[in-house]
C-alpha positions in Angstrom: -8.7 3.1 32.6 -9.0 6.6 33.4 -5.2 7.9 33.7 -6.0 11.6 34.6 -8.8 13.3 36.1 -9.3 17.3 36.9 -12.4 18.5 38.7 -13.5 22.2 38.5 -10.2 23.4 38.4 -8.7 27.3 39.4 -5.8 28.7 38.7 -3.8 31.5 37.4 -1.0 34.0 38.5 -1.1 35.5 41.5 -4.1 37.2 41.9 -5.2 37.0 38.2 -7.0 33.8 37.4 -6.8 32.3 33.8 -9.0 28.7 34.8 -12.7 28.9 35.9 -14.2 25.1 36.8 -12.4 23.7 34.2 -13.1 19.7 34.1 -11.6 16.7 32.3 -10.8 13.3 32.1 -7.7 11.5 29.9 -7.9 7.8 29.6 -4.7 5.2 29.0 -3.6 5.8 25.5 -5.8 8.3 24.7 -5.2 12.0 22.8 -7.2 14.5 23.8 -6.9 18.2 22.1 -7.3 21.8 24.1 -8.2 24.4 21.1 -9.1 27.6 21.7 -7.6 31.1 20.8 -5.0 33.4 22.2 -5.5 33.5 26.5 -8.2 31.4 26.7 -5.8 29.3 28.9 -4.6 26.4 27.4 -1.0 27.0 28.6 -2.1 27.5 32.2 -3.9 24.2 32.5 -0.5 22.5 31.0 1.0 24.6 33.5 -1.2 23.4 36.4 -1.0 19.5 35.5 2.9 19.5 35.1 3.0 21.6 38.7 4.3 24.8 37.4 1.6 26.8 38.9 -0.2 25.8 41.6 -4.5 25.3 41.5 -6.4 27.9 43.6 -9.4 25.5 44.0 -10.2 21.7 42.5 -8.9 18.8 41.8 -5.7 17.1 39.4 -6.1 13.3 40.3 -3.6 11.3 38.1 -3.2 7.2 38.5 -5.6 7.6 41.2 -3.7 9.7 43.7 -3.7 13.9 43.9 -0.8 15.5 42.5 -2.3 19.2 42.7 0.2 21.6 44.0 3.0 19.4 44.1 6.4 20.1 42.7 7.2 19.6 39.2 9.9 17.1 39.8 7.6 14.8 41.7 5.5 15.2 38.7 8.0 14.2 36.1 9.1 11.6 38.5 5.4 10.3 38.3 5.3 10.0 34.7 3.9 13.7 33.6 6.2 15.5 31.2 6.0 18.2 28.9 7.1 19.9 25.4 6.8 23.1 26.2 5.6 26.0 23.6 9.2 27.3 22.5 11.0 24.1 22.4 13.1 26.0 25.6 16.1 24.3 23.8 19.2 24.6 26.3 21.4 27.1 23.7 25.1 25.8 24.7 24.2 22.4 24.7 24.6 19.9 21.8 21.5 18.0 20.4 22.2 14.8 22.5 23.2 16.8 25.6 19.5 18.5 25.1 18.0 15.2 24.9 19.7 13.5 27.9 18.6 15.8 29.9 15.3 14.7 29.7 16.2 11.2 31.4 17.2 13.3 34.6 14.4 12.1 36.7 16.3 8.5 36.1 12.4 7.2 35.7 12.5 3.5 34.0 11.0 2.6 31.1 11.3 1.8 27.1 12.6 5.2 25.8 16.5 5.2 25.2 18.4 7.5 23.5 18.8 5.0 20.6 15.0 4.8 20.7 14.8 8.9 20.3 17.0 8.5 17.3 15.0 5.8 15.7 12.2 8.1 16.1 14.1 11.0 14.7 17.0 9.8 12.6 18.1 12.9 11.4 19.2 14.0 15.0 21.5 11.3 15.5 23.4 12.6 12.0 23.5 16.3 14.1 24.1 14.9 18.1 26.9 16.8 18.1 26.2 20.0 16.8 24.3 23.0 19.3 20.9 22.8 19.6 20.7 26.5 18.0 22.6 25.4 14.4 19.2 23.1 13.9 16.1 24.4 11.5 12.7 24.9 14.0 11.8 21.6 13.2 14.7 19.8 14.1 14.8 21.9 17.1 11.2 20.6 17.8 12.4 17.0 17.3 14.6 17.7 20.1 12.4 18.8 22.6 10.2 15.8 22.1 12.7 13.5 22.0 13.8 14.8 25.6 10.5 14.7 26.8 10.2 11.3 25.7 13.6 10.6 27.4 11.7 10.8 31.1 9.5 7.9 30.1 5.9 9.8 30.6 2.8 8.1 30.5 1.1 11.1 29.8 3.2 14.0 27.3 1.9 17.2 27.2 2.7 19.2 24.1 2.1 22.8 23.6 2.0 24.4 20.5 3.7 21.8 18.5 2.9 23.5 15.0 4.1 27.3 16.1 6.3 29.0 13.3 6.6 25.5 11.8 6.0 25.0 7.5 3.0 22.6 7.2 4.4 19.7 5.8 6.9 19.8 8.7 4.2 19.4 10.8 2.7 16.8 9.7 6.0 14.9 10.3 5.7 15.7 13.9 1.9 15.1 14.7 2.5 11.7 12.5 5.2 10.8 15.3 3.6 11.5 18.4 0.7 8.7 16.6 3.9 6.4 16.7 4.1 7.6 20.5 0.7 7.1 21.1 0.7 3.7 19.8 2.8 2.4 22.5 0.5 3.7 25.3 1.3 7.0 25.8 -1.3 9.5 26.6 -1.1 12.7 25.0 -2.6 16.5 26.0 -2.0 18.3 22.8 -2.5 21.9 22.9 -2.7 23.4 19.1 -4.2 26.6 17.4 -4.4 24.9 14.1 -8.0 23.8 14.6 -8.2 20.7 11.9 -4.7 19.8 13.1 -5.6 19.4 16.5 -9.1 17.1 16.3 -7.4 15.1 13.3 -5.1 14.4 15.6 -7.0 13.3 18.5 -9.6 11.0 20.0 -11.8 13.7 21.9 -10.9 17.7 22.1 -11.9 20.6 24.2 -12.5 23.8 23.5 -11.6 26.5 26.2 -12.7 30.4 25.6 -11.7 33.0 28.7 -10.4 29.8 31.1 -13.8 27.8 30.4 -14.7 24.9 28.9 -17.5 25.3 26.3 -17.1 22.7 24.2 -16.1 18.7 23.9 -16.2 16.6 21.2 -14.5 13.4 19.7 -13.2 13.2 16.3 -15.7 11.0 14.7 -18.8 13.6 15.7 -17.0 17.2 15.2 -19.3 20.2 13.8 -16.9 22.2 12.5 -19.5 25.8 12.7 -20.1 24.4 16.4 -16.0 24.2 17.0 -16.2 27.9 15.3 -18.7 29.3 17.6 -17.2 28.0 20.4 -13.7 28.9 19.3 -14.8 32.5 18.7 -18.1 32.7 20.6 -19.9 34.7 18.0 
């Protein structure tokens, strides 16, 4: 079943738009992978779906109905969150305060804070300390564990890997395959191209806000993903 839908979507800020036509589809359960480089406007379609901007033209159809340029707590309150690029960590709260704050749309469902911290045991050893006394990864472990905490059926992440050692990302990305196991939909945005498609089902690959190529795993050329990544 097809959980969200966007039809030849605009947008961009103010009069400066980042998204030209861009089209896509994200079925229950599924992972699907934006890729592209700097600007190409990855972020801004994130952005659009979570209602943070607001589309100039087209469509964001998600569990049937049009949630397009409605607010982002009607969103969340729909089942849409996000991990944003930056973690956006609250500074003067602890770890758990961080993470509870994620349950503030009060939307029901299987994620707890005692799930979070079976997810993530080594936050439950540092709930008390300040979210800024954790390493980056930690700190990343947070922000997915209070995206989690609103009970999405679809998580966007954006830029899990940034400024993150390797193997520490491969911790992460092997977690959200945990998340995606119990039905959760995923829009992972990631500059790490190999990352990104071993991680999914299908990807896209947007260059100046369009879409120029779309794959699945199984069938990825990787000098097709380059040209299209670099368009050279």
């Amino acid at each position: 079943m097809t959980l969200l839908k966007i039809n030849e979507l605009h947008a961009g800020y103010g009069p400066i738009t980042a998204l030209f036509g861009v089209s896509l589809s994200v079925d229950e359960g599924q992972t699907l992978a934006l890729i592209g480089a700097n600007g190409a406007g990855k972020t801004t379609l994130l952005r659009a779906i979570s209602g943070l901007i607001k589309p100039n033209v087209g469509l964001i159809d998600y569990e049937g109905r049009s949630i397009g340029g409605r607010d982002p707590h009607e969103i969340a309150a729909h089942g849409i969150s996000m991990v944003p690029e930056g973690r956006r960590l609250f500074p003067s709260l602890t770890v758990e305060e961080n993470i509870l704050m994620g349950a503030c749309s009060r939307r029901k469902g299987p994620w707890t804070l005692d799930k979070v911290y079976d997810l993530f045991p080594m936050l439950k050893d540092r709930r008390s300390l300040l979210s800024t006394m954790l390493s980056g990864g930690q700190q990343q472990m947070v922000a997915v564990g209070r995206a989690l905490m609103s009970n999405p059926r679809l998580l966007l992440c954006d830029e899990l890997s940034l400024g993150l050692a390797p193997i520490i990302v491969q911790d992460i990305y092997k977690t959200l395959q945990s998340v995606s196991a119990t039905g959760v939909s995923l829009i992972v945005v990631e500059q790490d191209i190999n990352q990104a498609i071993n991680s999914s089902d299908n990807f896209l690959c947007l260059r100046k806000g369009e879409m120029v190529l779309k794959g699945t795993k199984e069938k990825a050329d990787r000098a097709e993903i380059a040209h299209a990544y670099f368009g050279n």
